[in-house]
N, CA, C and O atoms as a Maestro MAE file, in Angstrom:
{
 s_m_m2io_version
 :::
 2.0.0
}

f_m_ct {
 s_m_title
 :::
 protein
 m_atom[320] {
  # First column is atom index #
  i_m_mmod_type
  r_m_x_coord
  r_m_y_coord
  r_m_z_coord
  i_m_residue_number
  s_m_chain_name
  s_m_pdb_residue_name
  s_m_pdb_atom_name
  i_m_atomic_number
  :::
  1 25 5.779 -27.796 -34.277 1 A "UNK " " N  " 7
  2 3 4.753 -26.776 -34.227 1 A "UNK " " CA " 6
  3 2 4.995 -25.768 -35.336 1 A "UNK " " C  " 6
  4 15 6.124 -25.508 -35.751 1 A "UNK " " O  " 8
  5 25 3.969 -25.257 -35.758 2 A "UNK " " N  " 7
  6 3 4.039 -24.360 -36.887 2 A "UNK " " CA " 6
  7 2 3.947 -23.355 -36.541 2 A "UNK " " C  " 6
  8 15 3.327 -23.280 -35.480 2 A "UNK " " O  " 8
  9 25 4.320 -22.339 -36.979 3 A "UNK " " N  " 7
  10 3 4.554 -20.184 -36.836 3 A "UNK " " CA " 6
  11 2 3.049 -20.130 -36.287 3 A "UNK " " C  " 6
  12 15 2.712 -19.550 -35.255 3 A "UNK " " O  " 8
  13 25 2.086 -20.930 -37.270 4 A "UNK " " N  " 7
  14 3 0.354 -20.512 -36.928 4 A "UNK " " CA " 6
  15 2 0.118 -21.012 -35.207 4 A "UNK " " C  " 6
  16 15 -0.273 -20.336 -34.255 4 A "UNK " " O  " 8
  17 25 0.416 -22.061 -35.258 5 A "UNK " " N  " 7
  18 3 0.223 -22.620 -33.552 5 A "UNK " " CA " 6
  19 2 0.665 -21.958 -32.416 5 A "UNK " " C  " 6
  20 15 0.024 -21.857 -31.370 5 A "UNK " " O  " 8
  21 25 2.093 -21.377 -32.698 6 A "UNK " " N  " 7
  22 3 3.191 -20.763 -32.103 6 A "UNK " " CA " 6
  23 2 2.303 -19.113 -31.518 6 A "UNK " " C  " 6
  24 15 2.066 -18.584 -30.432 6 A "UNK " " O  " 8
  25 25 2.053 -18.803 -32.945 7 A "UNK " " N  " 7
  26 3 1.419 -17.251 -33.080 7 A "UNK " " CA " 6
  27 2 0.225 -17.560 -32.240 7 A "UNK " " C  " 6
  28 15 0.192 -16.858 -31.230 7 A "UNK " " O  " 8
  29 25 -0.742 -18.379 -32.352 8 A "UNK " " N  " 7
  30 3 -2.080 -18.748 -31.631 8 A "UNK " " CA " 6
  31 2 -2.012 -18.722 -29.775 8 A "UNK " " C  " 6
  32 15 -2.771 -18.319 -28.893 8 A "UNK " " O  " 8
  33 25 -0.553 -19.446 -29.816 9 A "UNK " " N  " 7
  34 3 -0.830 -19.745 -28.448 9 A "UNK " " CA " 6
  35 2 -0.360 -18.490 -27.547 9 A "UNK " " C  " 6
  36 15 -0.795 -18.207 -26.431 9 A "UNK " " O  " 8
  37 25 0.640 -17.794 -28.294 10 A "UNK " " N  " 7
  38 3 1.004 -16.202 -27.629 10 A "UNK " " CA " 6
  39 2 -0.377 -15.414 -27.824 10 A "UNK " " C  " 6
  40 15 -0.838 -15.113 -26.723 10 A "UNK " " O  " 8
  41 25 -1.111 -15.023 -28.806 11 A "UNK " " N  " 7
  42 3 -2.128 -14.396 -28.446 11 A "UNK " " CA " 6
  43 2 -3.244 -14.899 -27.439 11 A "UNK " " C  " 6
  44 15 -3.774 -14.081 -26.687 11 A "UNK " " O  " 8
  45 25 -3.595 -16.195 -27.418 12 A "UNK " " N  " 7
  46 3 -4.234 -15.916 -26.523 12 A "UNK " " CA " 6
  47 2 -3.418 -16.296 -25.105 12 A "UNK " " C  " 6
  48 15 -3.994 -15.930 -24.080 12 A "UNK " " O  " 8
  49 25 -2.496 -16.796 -24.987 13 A "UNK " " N  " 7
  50 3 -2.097 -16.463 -23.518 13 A "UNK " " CA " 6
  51 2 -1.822 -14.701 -23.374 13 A "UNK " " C  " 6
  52 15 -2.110 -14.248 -22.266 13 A "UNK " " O  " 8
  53 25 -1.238 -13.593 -24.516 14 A "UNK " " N  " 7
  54 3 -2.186 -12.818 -23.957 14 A "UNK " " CA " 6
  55 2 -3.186 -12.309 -23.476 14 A "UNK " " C  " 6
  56 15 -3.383 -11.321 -22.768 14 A "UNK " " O  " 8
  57 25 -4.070 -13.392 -24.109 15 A "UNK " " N  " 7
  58 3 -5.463 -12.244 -23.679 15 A "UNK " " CA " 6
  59 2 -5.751 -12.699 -22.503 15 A "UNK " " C  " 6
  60 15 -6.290 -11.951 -21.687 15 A "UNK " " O  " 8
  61 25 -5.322 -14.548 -22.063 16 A "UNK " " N  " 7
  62 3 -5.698 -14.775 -20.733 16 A "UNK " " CA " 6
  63 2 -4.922 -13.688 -19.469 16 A "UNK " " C  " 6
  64 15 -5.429 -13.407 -18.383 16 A "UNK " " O  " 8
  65 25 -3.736 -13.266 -19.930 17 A "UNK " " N  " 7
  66 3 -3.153 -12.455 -19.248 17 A "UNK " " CA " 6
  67 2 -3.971 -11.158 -18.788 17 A "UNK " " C  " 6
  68 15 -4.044 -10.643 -17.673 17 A "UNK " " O  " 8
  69 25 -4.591 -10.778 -20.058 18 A "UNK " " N  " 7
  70 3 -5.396 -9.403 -20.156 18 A "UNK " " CA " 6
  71 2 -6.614 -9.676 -18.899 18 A "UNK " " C  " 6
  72 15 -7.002 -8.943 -17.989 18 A "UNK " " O  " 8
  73 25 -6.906 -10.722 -19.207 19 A "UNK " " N  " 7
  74 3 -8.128 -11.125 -19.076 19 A "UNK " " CA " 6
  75 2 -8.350 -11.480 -17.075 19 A "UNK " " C  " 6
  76 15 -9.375 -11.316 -16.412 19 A "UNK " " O  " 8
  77 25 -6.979 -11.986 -16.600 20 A "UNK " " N  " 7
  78 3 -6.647 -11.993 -14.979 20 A "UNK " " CA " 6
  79 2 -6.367 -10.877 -14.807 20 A "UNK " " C  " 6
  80 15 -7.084 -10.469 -13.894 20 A "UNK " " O  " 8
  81 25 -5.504 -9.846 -15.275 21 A "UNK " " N  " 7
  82 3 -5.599 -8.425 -14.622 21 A "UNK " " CA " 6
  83 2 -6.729 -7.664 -14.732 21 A "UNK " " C  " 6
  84 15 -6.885 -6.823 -13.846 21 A "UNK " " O  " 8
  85 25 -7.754 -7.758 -15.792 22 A "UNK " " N  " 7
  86 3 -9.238 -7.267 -15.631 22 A "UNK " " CA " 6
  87 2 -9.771 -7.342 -14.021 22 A "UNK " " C  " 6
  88 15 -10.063 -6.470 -13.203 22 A "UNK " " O  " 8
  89 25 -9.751 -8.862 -13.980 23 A "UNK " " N  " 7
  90 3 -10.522 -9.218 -12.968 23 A "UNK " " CA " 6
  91 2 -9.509 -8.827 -11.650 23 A "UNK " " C  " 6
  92 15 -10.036 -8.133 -10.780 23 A "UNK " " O  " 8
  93 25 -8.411 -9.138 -11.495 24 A "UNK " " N  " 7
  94 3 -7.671 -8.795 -10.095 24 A "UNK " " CA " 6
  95 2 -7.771 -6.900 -10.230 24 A "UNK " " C  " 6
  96 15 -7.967 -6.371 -9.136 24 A "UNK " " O  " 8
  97 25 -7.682 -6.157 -11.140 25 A "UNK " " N  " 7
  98 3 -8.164 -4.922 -11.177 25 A "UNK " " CA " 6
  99 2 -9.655 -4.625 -10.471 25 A "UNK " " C  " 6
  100 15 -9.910 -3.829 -9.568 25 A "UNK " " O  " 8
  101 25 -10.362 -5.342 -11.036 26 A "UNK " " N  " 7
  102 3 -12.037 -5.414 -10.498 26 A "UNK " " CA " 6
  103 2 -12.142 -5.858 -8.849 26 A "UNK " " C  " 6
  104 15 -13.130 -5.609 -8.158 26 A "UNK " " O  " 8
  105 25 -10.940 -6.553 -8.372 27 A "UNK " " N  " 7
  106 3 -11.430 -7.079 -6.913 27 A "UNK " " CA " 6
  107 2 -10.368 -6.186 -6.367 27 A "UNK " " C  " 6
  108 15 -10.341 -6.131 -5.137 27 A "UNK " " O  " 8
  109 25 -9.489 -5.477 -7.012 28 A "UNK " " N  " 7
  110 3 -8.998 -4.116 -6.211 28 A "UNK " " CA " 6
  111 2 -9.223 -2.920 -5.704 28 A "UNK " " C  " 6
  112 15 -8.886 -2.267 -4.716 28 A "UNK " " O  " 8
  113 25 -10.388 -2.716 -7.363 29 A "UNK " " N  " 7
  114 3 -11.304 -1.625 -7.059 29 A "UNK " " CA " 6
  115 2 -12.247 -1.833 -6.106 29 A "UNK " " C  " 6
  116 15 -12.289 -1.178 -5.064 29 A "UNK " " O  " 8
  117 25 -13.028 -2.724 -6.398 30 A "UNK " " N  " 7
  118 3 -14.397 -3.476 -5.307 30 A "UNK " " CA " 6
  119 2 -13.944 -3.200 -3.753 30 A "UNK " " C  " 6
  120 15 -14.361 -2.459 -2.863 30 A "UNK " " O  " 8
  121 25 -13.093 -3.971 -3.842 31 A "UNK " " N  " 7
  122 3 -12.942 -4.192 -1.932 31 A "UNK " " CA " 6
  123 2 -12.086 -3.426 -1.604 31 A "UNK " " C  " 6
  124 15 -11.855 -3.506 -0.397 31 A "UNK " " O  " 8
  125 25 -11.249 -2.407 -2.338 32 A "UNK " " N  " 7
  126 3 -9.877 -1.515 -1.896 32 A "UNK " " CA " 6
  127 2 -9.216 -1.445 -0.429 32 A "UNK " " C  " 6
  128 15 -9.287 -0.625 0.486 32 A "UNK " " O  " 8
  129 25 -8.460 -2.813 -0.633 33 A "UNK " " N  " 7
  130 3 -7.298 -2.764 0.211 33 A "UNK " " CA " 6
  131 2 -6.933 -1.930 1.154 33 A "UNK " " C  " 6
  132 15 -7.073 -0.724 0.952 33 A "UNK " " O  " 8
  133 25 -6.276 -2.506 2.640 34 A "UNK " " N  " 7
  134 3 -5.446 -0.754 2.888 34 A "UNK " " CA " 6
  135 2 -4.057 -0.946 1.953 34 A "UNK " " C  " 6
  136 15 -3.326 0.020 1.737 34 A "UNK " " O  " 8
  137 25 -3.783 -2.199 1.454 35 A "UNK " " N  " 7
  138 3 -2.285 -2.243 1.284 35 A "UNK " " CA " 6
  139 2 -1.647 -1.491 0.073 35 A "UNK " " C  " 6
  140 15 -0.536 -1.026 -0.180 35 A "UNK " " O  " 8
  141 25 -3.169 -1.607 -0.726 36 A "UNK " " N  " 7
  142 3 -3.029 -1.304 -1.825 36 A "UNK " " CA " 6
  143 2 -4.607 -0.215 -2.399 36 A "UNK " " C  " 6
  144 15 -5.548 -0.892 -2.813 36 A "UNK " " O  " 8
  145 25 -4.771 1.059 -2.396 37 A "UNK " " N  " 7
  146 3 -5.838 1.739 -2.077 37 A "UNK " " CA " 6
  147 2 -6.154 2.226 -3.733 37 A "UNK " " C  " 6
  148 15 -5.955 3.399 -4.050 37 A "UNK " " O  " 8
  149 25 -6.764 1.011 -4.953 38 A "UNK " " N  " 7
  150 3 -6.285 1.315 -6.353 38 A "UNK " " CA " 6
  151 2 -7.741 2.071 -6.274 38 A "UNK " " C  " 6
  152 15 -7.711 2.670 -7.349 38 A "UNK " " O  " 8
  153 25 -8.791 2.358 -5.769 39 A "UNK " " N  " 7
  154 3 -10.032 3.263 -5.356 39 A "UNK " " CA " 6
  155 2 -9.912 4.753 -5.463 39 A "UNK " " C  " 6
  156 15 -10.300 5.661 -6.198 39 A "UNK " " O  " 8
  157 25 -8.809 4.486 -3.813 40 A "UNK " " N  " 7
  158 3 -8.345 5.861 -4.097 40 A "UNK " " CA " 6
  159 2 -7.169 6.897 -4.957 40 A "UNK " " C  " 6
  160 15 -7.090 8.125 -4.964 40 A "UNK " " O  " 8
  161 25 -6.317 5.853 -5.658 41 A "UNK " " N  " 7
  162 3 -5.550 6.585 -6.642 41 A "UNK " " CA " 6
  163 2 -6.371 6.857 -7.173 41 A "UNK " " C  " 6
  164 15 -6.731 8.027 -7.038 41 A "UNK " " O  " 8
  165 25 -7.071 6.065 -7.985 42 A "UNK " " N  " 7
  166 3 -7.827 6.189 -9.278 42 A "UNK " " CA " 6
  167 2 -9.218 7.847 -8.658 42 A "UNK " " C  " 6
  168 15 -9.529 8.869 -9.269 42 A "UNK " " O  " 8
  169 25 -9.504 7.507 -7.747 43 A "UNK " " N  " 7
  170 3 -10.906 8.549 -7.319 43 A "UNK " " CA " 6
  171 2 -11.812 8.546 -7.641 43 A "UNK " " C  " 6
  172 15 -12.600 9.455 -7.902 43 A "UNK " " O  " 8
  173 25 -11.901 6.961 -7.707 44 A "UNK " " N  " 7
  174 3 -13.420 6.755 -8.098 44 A "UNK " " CA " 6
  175 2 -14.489 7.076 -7.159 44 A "UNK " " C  " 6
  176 15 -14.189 7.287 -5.984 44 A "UNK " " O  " 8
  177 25 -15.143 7.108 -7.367 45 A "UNK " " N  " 7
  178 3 -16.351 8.004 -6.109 45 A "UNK " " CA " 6
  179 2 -17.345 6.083 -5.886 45 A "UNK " " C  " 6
  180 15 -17.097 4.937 -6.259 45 A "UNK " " O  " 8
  181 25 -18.445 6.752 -5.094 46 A "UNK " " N  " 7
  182 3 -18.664 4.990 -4.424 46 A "UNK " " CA " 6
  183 2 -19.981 4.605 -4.868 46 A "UNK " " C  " 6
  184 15 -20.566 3.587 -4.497 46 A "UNK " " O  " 8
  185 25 -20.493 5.601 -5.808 47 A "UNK " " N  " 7
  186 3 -21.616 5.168 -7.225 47 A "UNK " " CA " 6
  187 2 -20.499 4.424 -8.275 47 A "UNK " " C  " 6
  188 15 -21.080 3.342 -8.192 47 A "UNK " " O  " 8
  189 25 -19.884 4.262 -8.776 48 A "UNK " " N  " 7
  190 3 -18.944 4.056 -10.183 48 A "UNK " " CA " 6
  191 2 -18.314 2.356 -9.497 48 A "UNK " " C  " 6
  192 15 -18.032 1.382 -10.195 48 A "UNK " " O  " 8
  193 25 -18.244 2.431 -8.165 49 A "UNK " " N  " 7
  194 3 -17.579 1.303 -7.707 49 A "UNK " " CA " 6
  195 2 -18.250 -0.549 -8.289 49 A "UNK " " C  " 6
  196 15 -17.678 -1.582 -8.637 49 A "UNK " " O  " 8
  197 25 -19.375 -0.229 -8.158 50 A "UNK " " N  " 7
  198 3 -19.943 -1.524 -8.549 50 A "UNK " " CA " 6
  199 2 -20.038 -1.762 -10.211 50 A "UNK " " C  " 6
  200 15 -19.808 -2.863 -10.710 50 A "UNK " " O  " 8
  201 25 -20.418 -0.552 -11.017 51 A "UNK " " N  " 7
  202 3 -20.308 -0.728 -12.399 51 A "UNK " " CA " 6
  203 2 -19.055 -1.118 -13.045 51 A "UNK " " C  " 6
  204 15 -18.989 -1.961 -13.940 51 A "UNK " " O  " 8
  205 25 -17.961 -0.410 -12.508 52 A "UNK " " N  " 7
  206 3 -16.892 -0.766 -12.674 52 A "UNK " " CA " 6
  207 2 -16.625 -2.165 -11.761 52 A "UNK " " C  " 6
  208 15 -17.582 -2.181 -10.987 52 A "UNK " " O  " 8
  209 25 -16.135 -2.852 -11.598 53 A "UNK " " N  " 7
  210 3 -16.560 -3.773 -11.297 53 A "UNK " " CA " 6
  211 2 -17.409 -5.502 -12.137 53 A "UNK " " C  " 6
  212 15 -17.017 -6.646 -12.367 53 A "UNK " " O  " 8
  213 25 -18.792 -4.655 -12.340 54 A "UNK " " N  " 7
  214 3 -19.066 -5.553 -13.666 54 A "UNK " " CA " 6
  215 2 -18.314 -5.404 -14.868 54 A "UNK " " C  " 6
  216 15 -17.860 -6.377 -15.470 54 A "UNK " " O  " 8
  217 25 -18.166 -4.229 -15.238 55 A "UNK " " N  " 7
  218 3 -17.715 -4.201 -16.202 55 A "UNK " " CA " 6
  219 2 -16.263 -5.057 -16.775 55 A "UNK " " C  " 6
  220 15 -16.046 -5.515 -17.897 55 A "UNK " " O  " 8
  221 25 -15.430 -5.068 -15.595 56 A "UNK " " N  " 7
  222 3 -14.602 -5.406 -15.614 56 A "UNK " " CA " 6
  223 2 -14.110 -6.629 -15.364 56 A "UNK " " C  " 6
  224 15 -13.144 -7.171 -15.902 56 A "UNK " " O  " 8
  225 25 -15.157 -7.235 -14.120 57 A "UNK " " N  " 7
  226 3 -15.304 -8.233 -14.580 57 A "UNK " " CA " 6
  227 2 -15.554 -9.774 -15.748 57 A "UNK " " C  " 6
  228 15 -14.911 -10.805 -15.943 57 A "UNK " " O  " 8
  229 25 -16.880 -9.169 -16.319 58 A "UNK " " N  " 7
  230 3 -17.141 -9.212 -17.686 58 A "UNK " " CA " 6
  231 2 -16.325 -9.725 -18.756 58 A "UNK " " C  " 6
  232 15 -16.189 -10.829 -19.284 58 A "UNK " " O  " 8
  233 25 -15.598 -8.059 -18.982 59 A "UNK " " N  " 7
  234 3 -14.204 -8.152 -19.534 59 A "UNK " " CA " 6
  235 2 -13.396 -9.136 -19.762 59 A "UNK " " C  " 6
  236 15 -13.063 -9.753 -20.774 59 A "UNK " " O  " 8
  237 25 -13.082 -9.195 -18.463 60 A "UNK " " N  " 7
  238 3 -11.925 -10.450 -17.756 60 A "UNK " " CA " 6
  239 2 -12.180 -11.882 -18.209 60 A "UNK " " C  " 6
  240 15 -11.300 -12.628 -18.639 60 A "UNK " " O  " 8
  241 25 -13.635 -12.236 -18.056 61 A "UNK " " N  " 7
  242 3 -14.209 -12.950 -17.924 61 A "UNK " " CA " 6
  243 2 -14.239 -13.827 -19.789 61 A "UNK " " C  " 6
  244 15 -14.206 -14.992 -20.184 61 A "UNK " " O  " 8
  245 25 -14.310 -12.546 -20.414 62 A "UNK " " N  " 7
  246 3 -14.596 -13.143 -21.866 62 A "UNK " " CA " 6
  247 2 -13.717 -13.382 -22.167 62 A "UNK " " C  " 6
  248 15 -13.533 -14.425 -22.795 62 A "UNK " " O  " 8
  249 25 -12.418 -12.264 -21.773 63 A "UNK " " N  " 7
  250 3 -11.193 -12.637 -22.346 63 A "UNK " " CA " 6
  251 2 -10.511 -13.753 -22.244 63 A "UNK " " C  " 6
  252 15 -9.801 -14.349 -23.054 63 A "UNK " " O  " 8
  253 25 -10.969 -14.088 -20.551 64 A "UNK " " N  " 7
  254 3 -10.063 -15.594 -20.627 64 A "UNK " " CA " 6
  255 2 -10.556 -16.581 -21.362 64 A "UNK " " C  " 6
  256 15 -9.850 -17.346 -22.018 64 A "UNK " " O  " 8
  257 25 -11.905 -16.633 -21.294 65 A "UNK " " N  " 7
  258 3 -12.274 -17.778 -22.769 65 A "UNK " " CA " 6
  259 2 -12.242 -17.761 -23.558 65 A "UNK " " C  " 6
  260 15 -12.330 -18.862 -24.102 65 A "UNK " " O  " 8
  261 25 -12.088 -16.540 -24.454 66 A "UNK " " N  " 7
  262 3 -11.320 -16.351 -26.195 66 A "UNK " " CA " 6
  263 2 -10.179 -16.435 -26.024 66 A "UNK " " C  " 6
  264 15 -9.534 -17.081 -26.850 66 A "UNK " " O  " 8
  265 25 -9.591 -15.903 -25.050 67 A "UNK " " N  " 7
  266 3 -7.886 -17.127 -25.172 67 A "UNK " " CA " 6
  267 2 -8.103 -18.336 -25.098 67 A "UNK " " C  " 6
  268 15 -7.751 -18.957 -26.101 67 A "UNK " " O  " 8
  269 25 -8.661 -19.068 -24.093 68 A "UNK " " N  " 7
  270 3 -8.821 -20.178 -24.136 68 A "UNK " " CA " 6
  271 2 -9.387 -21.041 -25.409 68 A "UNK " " C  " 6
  272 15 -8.887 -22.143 -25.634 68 A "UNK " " O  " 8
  273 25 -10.266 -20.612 -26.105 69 A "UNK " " N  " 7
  274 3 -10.537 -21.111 -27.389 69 A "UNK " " CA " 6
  275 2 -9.782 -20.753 -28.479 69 A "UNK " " C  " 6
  276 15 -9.563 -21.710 -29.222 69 A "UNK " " O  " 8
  277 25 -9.310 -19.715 -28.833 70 A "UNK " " N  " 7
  278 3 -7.367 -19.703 -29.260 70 A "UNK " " CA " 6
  279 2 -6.457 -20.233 -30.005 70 A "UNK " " C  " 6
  280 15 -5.902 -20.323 -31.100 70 A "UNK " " O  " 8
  281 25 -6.625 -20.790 -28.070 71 A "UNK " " N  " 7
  282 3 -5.194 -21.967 -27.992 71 A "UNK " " CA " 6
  283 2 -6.110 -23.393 -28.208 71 A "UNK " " C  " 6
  284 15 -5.591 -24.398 -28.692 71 A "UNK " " O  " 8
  285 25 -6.860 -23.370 -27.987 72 A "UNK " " N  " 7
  286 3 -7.478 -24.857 -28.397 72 A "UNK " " CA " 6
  287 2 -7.691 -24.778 -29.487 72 A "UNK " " C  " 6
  288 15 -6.924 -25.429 -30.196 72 A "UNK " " O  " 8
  289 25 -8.727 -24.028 -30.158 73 A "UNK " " N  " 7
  290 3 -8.872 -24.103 -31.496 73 A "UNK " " CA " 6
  291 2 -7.460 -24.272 -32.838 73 A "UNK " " C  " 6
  292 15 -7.444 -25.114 -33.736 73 A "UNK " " O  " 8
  293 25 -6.410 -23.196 -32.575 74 A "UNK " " N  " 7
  294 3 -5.428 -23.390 -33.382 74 A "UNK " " CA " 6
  295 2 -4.153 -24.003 -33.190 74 A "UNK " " C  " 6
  296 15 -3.380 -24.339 -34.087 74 A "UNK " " O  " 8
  297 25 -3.997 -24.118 -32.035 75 A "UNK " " N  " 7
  298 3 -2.941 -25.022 -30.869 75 A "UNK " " CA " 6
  299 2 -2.787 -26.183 -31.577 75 A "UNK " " C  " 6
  300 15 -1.880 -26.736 -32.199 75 A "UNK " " O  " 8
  301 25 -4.401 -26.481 -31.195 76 A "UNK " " N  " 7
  302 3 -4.279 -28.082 -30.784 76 A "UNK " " CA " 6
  303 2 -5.286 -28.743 -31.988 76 A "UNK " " C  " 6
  304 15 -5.383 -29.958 -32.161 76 A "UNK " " O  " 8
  305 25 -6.021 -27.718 -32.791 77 A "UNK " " N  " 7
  306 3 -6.436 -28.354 -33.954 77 A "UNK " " CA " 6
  307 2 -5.424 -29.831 -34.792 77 A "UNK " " C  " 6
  308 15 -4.240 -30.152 -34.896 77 A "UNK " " O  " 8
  309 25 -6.530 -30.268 -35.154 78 A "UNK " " N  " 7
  310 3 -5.509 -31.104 -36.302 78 A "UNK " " CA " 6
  311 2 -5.752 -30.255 -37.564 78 A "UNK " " C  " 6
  312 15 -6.712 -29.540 -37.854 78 A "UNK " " O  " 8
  313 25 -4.475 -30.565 -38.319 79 A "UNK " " N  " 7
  314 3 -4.443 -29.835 -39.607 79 A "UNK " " CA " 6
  315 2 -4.777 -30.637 -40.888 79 A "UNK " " C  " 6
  316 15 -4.187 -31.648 -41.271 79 A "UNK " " O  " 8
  317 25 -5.912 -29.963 -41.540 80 A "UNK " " N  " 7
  318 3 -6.868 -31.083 -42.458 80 A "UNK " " CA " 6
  319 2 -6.520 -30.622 -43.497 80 A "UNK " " C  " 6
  320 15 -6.943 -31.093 -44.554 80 A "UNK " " O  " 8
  :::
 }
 m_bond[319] {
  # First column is bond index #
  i_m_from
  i_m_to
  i_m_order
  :::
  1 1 2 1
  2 2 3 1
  3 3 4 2
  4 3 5 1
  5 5 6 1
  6 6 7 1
  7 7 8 2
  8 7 9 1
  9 9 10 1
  10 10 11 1
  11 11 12 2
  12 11 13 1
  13 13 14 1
  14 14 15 1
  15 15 16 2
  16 15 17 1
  17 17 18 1
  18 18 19 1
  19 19 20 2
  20 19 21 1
  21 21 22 1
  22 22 23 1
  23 23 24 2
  24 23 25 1
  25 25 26 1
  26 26 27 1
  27 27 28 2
  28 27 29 1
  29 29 30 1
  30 30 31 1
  31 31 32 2
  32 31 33 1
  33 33 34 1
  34 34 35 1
  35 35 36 2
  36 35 37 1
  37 37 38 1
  38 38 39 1
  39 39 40 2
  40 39 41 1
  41 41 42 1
  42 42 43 1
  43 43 44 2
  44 43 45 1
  45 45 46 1
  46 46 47 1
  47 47 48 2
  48 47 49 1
  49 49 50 1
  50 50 51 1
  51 51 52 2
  52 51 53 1
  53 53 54 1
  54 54 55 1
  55 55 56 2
  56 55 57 1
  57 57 58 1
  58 58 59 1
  59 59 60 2
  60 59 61 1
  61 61 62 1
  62 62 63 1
  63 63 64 2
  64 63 65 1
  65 65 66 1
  66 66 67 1
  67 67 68 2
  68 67 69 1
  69 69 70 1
  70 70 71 1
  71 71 72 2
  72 71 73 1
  73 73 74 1
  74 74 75 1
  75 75 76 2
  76 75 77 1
  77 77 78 1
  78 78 79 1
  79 79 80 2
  80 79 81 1
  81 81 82 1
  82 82 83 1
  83 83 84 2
  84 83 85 1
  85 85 86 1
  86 86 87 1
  87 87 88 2
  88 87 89 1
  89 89 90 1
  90 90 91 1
  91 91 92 2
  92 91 93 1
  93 93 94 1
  94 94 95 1
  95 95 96 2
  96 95 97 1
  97 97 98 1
  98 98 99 1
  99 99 100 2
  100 99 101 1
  101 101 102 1
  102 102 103 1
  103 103 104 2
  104 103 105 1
  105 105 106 1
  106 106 107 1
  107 107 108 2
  108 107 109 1
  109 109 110 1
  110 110 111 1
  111 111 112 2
  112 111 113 1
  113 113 114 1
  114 114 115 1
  115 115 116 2
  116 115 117 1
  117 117 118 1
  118 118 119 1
  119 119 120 2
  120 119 121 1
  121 121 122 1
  122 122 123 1
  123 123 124 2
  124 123 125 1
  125 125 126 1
  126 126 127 1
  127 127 128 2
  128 127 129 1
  129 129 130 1
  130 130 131 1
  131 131 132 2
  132 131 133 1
  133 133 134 1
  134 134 135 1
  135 135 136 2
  136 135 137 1
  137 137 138 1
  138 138 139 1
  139 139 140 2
  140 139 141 1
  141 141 142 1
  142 142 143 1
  143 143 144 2
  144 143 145 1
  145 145 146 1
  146 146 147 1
  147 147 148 2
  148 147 149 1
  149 149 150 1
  150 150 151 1
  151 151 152 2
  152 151 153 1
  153 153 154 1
  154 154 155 1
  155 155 156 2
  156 155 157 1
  157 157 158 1
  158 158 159 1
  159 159 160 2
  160 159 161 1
  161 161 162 1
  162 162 163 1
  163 163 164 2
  164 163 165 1
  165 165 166 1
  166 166 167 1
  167 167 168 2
  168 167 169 1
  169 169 170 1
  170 170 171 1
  171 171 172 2
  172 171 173 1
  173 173 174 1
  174 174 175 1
  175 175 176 2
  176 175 177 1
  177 177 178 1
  178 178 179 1
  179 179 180 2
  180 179 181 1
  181 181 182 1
  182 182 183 1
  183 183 184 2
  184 183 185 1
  185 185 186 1
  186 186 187 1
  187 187 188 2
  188 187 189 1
  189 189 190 1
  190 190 191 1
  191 191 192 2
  192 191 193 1
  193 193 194 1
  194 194 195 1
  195 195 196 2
  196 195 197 1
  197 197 198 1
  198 198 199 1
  199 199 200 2
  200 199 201 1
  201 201 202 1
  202 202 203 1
  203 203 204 2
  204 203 205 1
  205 205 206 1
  206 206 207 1
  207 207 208 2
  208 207 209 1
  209 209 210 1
  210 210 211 1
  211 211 212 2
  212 211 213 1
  213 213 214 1
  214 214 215 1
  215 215 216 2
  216 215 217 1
  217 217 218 1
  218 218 219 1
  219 219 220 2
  220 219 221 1
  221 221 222 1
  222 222 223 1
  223 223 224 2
  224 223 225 1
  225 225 226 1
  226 226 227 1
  227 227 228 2
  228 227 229 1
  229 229 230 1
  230 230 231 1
  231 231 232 2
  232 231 233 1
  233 233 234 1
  234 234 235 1
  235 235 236 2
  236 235 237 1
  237 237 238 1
  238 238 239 1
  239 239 240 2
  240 239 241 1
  241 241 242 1
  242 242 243 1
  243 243 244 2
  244 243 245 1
  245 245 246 1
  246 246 247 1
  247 247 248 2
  248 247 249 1
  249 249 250 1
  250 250 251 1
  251 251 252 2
  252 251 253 1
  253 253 254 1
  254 254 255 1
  255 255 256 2
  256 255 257 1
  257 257 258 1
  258 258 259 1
  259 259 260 2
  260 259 261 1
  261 261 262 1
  262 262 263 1
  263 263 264 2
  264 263 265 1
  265 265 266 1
  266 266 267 1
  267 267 268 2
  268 267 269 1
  269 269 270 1
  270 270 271 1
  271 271 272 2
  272 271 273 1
  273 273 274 1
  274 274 275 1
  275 275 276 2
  276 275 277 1
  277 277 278 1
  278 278 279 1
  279 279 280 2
  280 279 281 1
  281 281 282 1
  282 282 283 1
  283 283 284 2
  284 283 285 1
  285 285 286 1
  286 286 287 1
  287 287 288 2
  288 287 289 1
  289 289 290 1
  290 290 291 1
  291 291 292 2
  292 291 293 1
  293 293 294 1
  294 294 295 1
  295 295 296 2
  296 295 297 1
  297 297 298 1
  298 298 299 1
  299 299 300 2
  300 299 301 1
  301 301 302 1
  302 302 303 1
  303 303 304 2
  304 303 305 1
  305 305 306 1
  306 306 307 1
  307 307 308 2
  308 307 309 1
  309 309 310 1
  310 310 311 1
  311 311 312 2
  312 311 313 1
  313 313 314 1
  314 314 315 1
  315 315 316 2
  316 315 317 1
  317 317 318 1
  318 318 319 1
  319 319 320 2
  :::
 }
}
């Protein structure tokens, strides 16, 4: 494997990283736990709850597939 493949596949398994705490952030805020009340640290009021939410979802959502294309694209390319 080359530095480029190497480098490819750490960024985007960051971003898939980025990209699952978006979303487990988004279903913390959404449904706020008793175990874990990340609603009420934060103080979000219960208009902001659903935007946040998409938003973050979203987020999450893109990120894991630009990692995912990434690591496929420079991973696993062949080199021409």
């Amino acid at each position: 494997m080359g530095v480029k493949s190497v480098l490819a596949s750490l960024v985007g398994l960051l971003q898939i990283l980025i990209g699952v705490s978006a979303i487990i952030a988004a279903y913390l805020i959404y449904y706020n736990p008793s175990y874990f009340e990340v609603r009420t640290l934060l103080g979000l009021r219960g208009e902001y709850v659903a935007f946040s939410f998409l938003i973050l979802g979203v987020v999450g959502f893109f990120s894991i597939i630009s990692g995912i294309l990434v690591i496929h694209e420079w991973a696993f390319a062949r080199e021409g």
